[in-house]
ROKE-887909 format. One line per 4 residues: number of its first residue (from 1); their letters; for each residue x, y, z of C-alpha. Coordinates in Angstrom, 3 decimals, always signed. Example, Ala and Ser with C-alpha at 12.3 -4.5 7.8 and 13.67 -1.06 7.14 Angstrom:
<recs>
1) as) +12.300:-4.500:+7.800 | +13.670:-1.060:+7.140
</recs>
This chain:
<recs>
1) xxxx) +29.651:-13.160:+20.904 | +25.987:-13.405:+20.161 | +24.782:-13.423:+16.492 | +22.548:-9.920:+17.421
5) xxxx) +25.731:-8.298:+18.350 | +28.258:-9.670:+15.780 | +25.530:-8.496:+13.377 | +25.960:-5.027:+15.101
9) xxxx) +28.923:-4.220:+15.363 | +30.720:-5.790:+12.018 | +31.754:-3.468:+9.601 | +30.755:-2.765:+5.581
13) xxxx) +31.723:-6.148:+4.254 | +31.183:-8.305:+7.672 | +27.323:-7.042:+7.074 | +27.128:-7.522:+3.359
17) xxxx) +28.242:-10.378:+3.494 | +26.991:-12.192:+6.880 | +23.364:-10.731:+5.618 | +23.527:-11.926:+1.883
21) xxxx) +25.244:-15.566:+2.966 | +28.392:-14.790:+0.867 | +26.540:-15.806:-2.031 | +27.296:-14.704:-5.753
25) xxxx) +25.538:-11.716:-7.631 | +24.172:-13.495:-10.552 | +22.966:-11.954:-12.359 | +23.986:-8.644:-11.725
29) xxxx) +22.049:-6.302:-9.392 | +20.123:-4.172:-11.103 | +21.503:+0.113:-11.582 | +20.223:+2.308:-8.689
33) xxxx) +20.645:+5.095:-6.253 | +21.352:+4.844:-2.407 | +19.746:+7.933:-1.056 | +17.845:+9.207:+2.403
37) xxxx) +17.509:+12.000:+4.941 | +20.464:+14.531:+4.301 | +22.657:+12.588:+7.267 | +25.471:+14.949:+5.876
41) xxxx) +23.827:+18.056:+7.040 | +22.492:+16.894:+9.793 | +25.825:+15.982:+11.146 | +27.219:+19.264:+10.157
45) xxxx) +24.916:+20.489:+13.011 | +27.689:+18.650:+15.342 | +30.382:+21.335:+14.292 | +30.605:+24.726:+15.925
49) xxxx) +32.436:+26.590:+12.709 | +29.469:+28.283:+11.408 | +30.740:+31.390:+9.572 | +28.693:+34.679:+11.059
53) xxxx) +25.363:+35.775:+9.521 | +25.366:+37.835:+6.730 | +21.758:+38.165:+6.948 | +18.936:+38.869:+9.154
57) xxxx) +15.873:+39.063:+8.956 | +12.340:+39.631:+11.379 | +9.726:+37.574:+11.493 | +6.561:+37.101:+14.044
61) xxxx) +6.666:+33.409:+13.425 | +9.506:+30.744:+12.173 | +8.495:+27.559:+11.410 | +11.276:+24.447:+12.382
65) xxxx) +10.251:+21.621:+9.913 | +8.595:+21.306:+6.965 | +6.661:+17.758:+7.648 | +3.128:+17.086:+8.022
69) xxxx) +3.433:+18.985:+11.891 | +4.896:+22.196:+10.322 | +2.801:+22.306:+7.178 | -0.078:+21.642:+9.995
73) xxxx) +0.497:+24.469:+11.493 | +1.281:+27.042:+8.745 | -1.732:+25.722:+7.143 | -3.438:+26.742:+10.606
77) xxxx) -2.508:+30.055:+9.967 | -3.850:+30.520:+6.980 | -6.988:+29.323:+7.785 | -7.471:+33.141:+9.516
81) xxxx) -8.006:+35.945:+7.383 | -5.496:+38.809:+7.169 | -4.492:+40.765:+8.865 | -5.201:+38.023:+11.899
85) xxxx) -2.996:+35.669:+10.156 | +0.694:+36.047:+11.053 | +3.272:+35.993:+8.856 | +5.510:+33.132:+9.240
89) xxxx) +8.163:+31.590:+7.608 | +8.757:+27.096:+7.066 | +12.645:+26.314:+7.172 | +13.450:+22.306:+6.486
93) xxxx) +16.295:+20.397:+6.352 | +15.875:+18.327:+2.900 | +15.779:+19.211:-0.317 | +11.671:+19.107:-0.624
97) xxxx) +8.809:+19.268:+2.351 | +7.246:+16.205:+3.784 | +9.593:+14.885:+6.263 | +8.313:+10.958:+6.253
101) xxxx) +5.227:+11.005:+3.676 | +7.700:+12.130:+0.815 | +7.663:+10.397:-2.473 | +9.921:+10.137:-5.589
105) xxxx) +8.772:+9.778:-9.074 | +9.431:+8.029:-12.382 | +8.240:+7.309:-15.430 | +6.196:+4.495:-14.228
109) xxxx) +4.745:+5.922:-11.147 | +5.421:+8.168:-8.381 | +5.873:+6.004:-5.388 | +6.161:+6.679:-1.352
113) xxxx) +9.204:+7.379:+0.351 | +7.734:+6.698:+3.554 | +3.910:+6.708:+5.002 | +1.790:+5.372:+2.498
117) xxxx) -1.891:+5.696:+3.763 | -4.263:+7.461:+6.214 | -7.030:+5.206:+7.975 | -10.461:+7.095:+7.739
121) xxxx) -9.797:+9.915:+9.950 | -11.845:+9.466:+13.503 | -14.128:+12.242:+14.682 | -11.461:+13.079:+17.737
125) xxxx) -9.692:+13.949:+14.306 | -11.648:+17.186:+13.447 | -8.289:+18.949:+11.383 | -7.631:+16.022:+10.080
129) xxxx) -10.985:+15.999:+8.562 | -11.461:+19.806:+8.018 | -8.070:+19.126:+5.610 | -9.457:+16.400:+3.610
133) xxxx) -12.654:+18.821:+3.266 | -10.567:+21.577:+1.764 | -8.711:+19.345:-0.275 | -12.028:+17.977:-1.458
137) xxxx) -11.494:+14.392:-0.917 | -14.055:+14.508:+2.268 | -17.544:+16.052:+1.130 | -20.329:+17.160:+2.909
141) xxxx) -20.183:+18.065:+6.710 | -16.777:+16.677:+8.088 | -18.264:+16.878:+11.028 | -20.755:+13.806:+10.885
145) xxxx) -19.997:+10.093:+11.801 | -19.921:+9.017:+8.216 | -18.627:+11.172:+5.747 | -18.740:+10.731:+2.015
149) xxxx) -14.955:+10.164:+0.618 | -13.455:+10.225:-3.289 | -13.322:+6.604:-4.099 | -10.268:+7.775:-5.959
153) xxxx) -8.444:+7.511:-3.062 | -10.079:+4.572:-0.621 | -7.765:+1.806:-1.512 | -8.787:-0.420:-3.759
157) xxxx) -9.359:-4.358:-3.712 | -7.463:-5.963:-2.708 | -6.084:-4.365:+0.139 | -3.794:-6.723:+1.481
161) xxxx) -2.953:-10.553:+1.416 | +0.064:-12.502:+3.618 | +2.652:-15.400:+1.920 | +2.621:-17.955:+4.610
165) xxxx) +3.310:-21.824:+3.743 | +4.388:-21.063:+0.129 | +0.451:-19.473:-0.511 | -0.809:-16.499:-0.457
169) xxxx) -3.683:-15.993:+1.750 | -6.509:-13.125:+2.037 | -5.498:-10.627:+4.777 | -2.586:-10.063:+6.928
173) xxxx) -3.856:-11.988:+10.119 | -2.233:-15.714:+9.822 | -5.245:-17.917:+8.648 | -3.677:-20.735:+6.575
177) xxxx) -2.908:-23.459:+8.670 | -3.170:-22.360:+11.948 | -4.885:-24.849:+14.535 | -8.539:-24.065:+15.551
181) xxxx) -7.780:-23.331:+19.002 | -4.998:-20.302:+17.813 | -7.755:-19.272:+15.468 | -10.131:-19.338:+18.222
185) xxxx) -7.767:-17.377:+20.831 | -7.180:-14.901:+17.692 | -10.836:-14.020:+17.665 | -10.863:-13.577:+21.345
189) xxxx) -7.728:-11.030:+21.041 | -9.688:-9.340:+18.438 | -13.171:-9.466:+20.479 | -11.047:-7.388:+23.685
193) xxxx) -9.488:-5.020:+21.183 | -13.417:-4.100:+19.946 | -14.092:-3.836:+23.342 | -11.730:-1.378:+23.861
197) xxxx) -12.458:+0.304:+21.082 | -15.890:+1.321:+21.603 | -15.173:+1.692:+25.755 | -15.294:+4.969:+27.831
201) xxxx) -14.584:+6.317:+30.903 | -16.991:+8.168:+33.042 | -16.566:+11.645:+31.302 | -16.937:+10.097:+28.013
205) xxxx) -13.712:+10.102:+27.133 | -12.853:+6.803:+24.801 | -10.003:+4.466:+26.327 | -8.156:+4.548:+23.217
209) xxxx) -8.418:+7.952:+20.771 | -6.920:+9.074:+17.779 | -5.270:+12.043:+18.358 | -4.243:+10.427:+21.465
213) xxxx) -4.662:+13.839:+23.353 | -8.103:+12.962:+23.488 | -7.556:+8.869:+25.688 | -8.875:+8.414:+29.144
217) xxxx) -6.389:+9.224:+31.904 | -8.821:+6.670:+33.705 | -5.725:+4.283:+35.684 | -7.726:+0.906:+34.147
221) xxxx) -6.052:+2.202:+30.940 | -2.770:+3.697:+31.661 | -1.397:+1.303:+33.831 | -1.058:-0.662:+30.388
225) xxxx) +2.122:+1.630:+29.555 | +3.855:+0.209:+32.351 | +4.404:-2.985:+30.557 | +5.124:-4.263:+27.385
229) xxxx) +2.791:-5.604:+24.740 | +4.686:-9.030:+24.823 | +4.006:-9.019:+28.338 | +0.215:-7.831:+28.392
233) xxxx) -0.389:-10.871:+26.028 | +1.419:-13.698:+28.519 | -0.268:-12.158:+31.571 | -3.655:-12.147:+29.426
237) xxxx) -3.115:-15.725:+28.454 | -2.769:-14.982:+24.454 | -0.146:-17.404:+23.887 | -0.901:-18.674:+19.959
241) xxxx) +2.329:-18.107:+17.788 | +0.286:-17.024:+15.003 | -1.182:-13.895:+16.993 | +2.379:-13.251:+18.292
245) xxxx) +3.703:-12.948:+15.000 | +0.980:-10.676:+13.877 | +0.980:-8.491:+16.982 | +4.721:-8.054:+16.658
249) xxxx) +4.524:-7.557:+13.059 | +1.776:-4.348:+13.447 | +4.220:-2.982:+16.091 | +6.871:-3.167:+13.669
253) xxxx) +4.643:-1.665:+10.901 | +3.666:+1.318:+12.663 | +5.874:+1.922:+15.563 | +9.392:+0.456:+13.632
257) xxxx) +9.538:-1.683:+16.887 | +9.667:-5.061:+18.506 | +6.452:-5.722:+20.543 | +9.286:-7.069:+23.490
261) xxxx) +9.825:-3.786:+24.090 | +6.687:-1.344:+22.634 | +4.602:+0.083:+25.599 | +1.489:-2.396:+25.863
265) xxxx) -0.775:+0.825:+25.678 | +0.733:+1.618:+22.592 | +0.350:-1.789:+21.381 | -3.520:-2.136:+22.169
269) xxxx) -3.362:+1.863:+21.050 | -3.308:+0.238:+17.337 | -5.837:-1.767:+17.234 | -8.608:+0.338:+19.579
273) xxxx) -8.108:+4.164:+18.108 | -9.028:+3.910:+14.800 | -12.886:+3.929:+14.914 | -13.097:+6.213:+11.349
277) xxxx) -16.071:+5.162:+9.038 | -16.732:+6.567:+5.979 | -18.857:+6.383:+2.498 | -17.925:+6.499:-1.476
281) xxxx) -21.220:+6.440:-3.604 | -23.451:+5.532:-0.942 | -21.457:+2.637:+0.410 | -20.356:+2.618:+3.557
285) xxxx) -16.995:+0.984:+4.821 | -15.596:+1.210:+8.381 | -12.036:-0.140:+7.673 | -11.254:+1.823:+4.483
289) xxxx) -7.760:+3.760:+4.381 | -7.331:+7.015:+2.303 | -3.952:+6.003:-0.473 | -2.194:+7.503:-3.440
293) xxxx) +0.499:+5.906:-5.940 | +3.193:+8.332:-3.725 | +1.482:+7.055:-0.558 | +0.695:+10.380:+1.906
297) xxxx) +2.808:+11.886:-0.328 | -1.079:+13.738:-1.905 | -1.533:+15.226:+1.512 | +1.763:+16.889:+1.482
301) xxxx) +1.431:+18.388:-1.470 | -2.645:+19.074:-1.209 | -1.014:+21.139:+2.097 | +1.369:+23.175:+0.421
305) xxxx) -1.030:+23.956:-2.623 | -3.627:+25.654:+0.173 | -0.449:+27.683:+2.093 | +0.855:+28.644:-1.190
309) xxxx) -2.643:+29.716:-2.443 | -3.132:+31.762:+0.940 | +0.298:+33.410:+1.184 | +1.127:+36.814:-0.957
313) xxxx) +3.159:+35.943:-4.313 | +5.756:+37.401:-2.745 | +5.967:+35.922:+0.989 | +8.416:+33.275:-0.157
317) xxxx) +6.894:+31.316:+2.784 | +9.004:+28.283:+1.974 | +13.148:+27.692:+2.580 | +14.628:+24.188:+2.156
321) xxxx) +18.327:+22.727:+2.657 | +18.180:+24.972:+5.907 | +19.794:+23.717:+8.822 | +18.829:+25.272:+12.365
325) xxxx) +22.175:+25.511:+14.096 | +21.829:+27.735:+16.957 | +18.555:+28.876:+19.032 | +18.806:+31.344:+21.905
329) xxxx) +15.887:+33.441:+23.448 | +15.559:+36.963:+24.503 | +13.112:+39.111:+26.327 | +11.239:+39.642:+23.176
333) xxxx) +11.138:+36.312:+21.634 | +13.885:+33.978:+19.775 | +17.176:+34.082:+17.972 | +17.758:+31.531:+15.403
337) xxxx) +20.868:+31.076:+13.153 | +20.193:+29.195:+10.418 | +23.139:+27.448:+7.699 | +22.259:+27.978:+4.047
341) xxxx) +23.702:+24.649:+2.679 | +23.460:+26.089:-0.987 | +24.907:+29.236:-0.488 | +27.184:+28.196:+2.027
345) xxxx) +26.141:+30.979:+4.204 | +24.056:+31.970:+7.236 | +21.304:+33.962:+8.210 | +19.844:+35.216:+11.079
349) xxxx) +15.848:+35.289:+12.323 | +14.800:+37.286:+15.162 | +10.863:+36.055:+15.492 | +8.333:+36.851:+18.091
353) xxxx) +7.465:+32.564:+18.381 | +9.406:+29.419:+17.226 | +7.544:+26.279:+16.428 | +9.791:+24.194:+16.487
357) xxxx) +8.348:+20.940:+13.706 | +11.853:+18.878:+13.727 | +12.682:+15.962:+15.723 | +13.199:+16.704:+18.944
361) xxxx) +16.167:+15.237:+19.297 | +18.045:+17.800:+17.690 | +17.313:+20.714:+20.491 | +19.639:+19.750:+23.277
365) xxxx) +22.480:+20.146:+20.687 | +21.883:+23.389:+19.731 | +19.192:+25.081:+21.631 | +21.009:+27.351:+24.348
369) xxxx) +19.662:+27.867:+28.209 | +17.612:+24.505:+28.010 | +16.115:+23.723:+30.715 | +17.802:+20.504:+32.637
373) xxxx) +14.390:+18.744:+33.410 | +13.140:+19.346:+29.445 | +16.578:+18.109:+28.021 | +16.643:+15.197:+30.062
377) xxxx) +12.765:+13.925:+28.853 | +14.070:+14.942:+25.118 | +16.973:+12.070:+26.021 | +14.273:+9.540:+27.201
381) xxxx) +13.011:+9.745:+23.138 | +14.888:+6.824:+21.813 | +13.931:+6.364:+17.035 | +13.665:+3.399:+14.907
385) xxxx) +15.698:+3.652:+11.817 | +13.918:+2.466:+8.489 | +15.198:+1.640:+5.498 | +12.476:+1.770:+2.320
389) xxxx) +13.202:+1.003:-1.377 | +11.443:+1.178:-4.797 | +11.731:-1.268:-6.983 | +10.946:-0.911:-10.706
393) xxxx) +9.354:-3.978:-12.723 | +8.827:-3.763:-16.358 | +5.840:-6.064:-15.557 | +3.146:-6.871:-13.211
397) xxxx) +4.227:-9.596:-10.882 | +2.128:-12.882:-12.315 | -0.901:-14.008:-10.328 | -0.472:-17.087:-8.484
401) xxxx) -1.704:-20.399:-9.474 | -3.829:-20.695:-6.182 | -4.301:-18.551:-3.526 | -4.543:-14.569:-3.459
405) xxxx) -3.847:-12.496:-5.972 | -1.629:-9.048:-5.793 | -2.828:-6.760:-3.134 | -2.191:-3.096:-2.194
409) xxxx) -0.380:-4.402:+1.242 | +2.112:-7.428:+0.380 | +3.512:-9.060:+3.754 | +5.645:-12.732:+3.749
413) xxxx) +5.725:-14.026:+7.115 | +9.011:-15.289:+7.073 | +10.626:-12.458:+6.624 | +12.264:-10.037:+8.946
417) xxxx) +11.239:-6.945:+6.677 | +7.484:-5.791:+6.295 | +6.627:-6.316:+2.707 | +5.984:-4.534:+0.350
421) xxxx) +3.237:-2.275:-1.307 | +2.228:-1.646:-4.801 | +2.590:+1.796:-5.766 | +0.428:+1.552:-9.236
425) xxxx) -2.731:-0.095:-7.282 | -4.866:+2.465:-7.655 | -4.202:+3.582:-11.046 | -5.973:+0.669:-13.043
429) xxxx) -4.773:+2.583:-16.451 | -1.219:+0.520:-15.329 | -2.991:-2.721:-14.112 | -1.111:-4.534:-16.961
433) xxxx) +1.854:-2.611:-17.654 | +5.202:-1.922:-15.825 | +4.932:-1.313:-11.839 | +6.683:-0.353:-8.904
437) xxxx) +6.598:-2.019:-5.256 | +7.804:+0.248:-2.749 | +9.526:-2.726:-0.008 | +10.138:-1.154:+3.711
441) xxxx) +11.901:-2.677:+6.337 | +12.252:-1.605:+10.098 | +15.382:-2.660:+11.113 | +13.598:-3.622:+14.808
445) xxxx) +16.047:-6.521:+15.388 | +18.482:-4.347:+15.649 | +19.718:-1.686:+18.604 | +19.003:+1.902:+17.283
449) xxxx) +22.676:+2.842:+17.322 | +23.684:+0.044:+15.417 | +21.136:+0.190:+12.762 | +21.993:+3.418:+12.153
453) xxxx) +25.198:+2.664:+11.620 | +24.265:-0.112:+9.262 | +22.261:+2.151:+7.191 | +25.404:+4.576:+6.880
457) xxxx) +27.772:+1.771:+6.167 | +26.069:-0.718:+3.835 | +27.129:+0.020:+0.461 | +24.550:+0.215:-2.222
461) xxxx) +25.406:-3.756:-3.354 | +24.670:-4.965:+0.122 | +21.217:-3.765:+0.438 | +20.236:-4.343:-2.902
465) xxxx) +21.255:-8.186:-2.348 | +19.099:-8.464:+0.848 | +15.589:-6.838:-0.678 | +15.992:-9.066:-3.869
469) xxxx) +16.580:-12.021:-2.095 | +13.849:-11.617:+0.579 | +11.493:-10.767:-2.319 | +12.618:-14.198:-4.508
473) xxxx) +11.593:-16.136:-1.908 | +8.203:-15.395:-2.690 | +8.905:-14.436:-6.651 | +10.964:-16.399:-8.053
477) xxxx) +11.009:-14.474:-10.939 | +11.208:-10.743:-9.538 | +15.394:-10.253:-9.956 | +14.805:-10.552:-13.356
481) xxxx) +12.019:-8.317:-13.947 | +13.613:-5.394:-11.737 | +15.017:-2.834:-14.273 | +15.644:-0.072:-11.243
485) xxxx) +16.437:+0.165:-7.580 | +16.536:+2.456:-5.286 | +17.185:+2.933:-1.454 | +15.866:+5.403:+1.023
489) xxxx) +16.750:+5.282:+4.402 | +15.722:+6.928:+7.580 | +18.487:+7.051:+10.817 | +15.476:+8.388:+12.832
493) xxxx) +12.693:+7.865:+11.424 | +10.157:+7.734:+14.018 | +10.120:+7.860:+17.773 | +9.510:+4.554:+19.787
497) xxxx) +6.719:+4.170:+22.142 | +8.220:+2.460:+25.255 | +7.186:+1.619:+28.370 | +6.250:+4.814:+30.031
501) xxxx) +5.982:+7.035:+27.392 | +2.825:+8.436:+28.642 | +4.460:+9.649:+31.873 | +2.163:+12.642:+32.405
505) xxxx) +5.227:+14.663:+33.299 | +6.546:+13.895:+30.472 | +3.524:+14.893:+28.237 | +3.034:+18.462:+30.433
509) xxxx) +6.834:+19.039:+29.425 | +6.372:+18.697:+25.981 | +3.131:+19.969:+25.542 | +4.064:+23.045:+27.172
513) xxxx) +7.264:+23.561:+24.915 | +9.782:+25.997:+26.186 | +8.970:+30.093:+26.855 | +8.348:+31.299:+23.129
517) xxxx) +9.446:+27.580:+21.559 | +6.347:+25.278:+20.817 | +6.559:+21.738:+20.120 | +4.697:+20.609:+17.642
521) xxxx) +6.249:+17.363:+16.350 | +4.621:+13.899:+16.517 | +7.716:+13.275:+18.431 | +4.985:+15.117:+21.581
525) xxxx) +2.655:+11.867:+21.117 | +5.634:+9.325:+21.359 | +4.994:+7.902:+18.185 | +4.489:+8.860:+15.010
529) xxxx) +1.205:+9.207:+13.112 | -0.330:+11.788:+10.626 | -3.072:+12.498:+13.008 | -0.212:+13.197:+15.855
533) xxxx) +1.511:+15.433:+13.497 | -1.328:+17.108:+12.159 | -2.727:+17.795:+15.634 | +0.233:+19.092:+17.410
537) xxxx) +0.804:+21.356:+14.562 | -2.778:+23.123:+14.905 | -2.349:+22.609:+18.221 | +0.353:+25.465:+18.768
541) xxxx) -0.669:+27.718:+15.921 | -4.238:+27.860:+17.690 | -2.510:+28.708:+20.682 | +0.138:+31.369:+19.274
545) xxxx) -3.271:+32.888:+17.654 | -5.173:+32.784:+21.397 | -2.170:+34.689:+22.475 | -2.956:+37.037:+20.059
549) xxxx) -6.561:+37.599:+20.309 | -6.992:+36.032:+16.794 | -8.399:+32.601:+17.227 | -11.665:+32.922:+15.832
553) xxxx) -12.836:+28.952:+15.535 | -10.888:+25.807:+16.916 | -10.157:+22.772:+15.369 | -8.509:+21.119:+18.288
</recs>
């Protein structure tokens, strides 16, 4: 049996103890909580012993989801002035909104739970950027190439540094000992990717966009999702370990997958899109990225503040620990049954449109009179699991004798997680007090199935063991300074852009959605981004508004 597959298939103590190498817990792991997505109710979905609805109730539009796509697109709606704007109604799974950009909070900090930045938003991006106006962190005309941003939340120096060779270096990109000729073949990657980056096609579309709705359909370009990035780079001639390791590790980052088996558009997707620029005080940056101490976890809650603020005291426009567990349409629109986890009771919504803002995975087992052709491109959407902890220092971690100091974005090369950031970086009022780093780690090594099952099975002791020893490596010290932990983890946290996820049947499936259901998940895009979420949830609240006569201005 190979090591990958012992490694998948062993139980609760053959992973504890294969991943921590046996070794004794001294001193003792520090107290804790092992939380994450509400796996129990989402598995209740699997049963079929609903009790019937006590309730029901009408409504013209029922929102699936209460992440950055569903609070998109209720935030779309209130955008239009009544009596344009339908009423509508958010339903979502969890305890609180923000599907992967929620946070959790102590008395340190509050810290992410999941996304922790936005990149300066592109032009392509034009809700993006009409949010971040309202919110006020964008002033000025959104509109323009170079907006003027609230330097309270551009990330500040230093934004990121990588532990490579025992030393911390400046940057992610392997510098520190790498031979002249890798460092040379890096700059030539990084020359193509600008390339790319600033390249149309003949209707002046860009190659590469952010929201990716808006990328060339020119072949020269899309015959790139036919292979994998691994591959693109050997049939390019980028062989240099060093650029390996850090192409693998942003596919990781961002897509919670190997670059052996991420789509090669995807891959070069990364690096070309993102063309944002932007200005604090006068001075302009063109690789700034838009953080808080809970990570995107500000935009989540700058979204609910405007619904709230634009819905009647009354409207209640909100429901959480709701779980969708039946979804049936009629001649007049849709029938949803939805179980009240707290009340242990269900209710029924007859509304004129569904958009439906969960995973997409979840329709096939509960959506009836699917269509055959739509369930079977749902089945081609295969998730990385994630696993993300906070760890709570009663001090900063010391500065190094040489090298780099602490950064915003903490990466160690040798390790098979993706470091860690520091959640009290921007607030300077904490520079020398207590802290917390918030560690993430895409179990990519892993199949899907079988990191999922890991993430179920590995007791809180196991985990713990791994993150503190990864970290030690690095800070020697850190065990001792950790007075909390705690573990979030993700069973599908985002989808995984393989080879061929751009099929363009594919994309006119789900960006058509289904009679009066509208997708408007990132789950659409293939992989998941703010910008993808954001846009697909405008996306199908402009066009439930066109249906209506109501759409007064776009934003897509």
């Amino acid at each position: 049996m190979q090591r990958r597959d012992f490694l998948a298939t062993c139980g609760i103590a053959g992973c504890a103890a294969v991943l921590t190498g046996c070794a004794p817990q001294t001193p003792s792991l520090p107290p804790g909580e092992l939380g994450g997505s509400d796996s129990g109710l989402g598995h209740r979905l699997r049963q079929t012993d609903f009790p019937p609805p006590t309730e029901t109730i009408d409504i013209p539009v029922l929102i699936v989801g209460a992440g950055v796509a569903g609070l998109s697109a209720a935030w779309r709606f209130c955008r239009e002035t009544l009596p344009a704007r339908p009423r509508f109604l958010v339903l979502e799974l969890e305890n609180k909104p923000g599907g992967n950009a929620r946070y959790g909070e102590n008395a340190i900090s509050r810290y992410p739970l999941g996304a922790h930045y936005l990149p300066l938003p592109n032009r392509e991006a034009r809700a993006v950027r009409a949010l971040l106006a309202e919110l006020g962190i964008l002033g000025g005309d959104p509109e323009t190439e170079t907006p003027e941003y609230d330097e309270r939340y551009l990330c500040h120096p230093l934004h990121e540094r990588l532990y490579r060779l025992g030393f911390w270096q400046e940057g992610i990109v392997p510098r520190l000992g790498v031979p002249l000729v890798e460092l040379a073949q890096q700059e030539r990657f990084f020359a193509r990717m600008a390339q790319w980056r600033d390249a149309r096609d003949a209707a002046s579309r860009r190659a590469f966009a952010l929201p990716m709705a808006y990328s060339s359909d020119a072949p020269e370009w899309t015959e790139l999702d036919r292979l994998s990035m691994r591959d693109w780079m050997a049939r390019e001639g980028f062989d240099a370990p060093s650029l390996h390791w850090y192409v693998n590790y942003v596919c990781r980052d961002d897509y919670g997958t190997d670059y052996r088996q991420v789509s090669a558009w995807a891959g070069i997707h990364y690096f070309a899109c993102r063309a944002g620029k932007g200005s604090a005080f006068g001075a302009k940056t063109d690789d700034g990225v838009l953080t808080a101490p809970e990570g995107n976890g500000w935009l989540v809650d700058g979204l609910h503040k405007l619904i709230t603020n634009a819905c009647l005291p009354d409207e209640g426009w909100l429901r959480t620990g709701q779980a969708v567990y039946a979804l049936r349409q009629n001649a007049v629109g849709c029938e949803v049954d939805v179980w009240n986890e707290a009340s242990q009771t269900s209710l029924r919504v007859h509304a004129g449109h569904v958009i439906w803002a969960a995973p997409l995975f979840l329709l096939p087992h509960l959506a009836s009179g699917l269509p055959d052709g739509l369930a079977e491109t749902i089945s081609t959407i295969t998730y990385a699991p994630w696993l993300v902890a906070n760890l709570t220092l009663d001090a900063p971690l010391p500065e190094p004798g040489a090298g780099a100091g602490i950064a915003w974005d903490n990466v160690l090369q040798d390790s098979r997680a993706l470091g860690y950031v520091v959640a009290t970086h921007q607030d300077i009022r904490l520079a020398s007090g207590p802290t917390v780093l918030t560690y993430y780690y895409a179990l990519s090594e892993y199949p899907p199935a079988a990191a999922r099952q890991m993430l179920l099975d590995m007791p809180y002791e196991g985990w713990a063991e791994i993150i503190l020893k990864d970290l030690s490596h690095a800070h020697g010290a850190l065990r001792n300074r950790v007075t909390h932990l705690d573990i979030f983890r993700y069973g599908h946290a985002m989808a995984r852009p393989l080879p061929g996820f751009r099929d363009e049947m594919r994309r006119m499936r789900l960006t058509a959605g289904w009679g009066k259901v509208r997708f408007a998940h990132a789950d659409v895009s293939g992989f998941s981004l703010f910008e993808e979420a954001n846009y697909h949830g405008v996306r199908v609240a402009e066009e439930i508004l066109a249906a209506h006569g109501h759409l007064r201005t776009r934003l897509i």
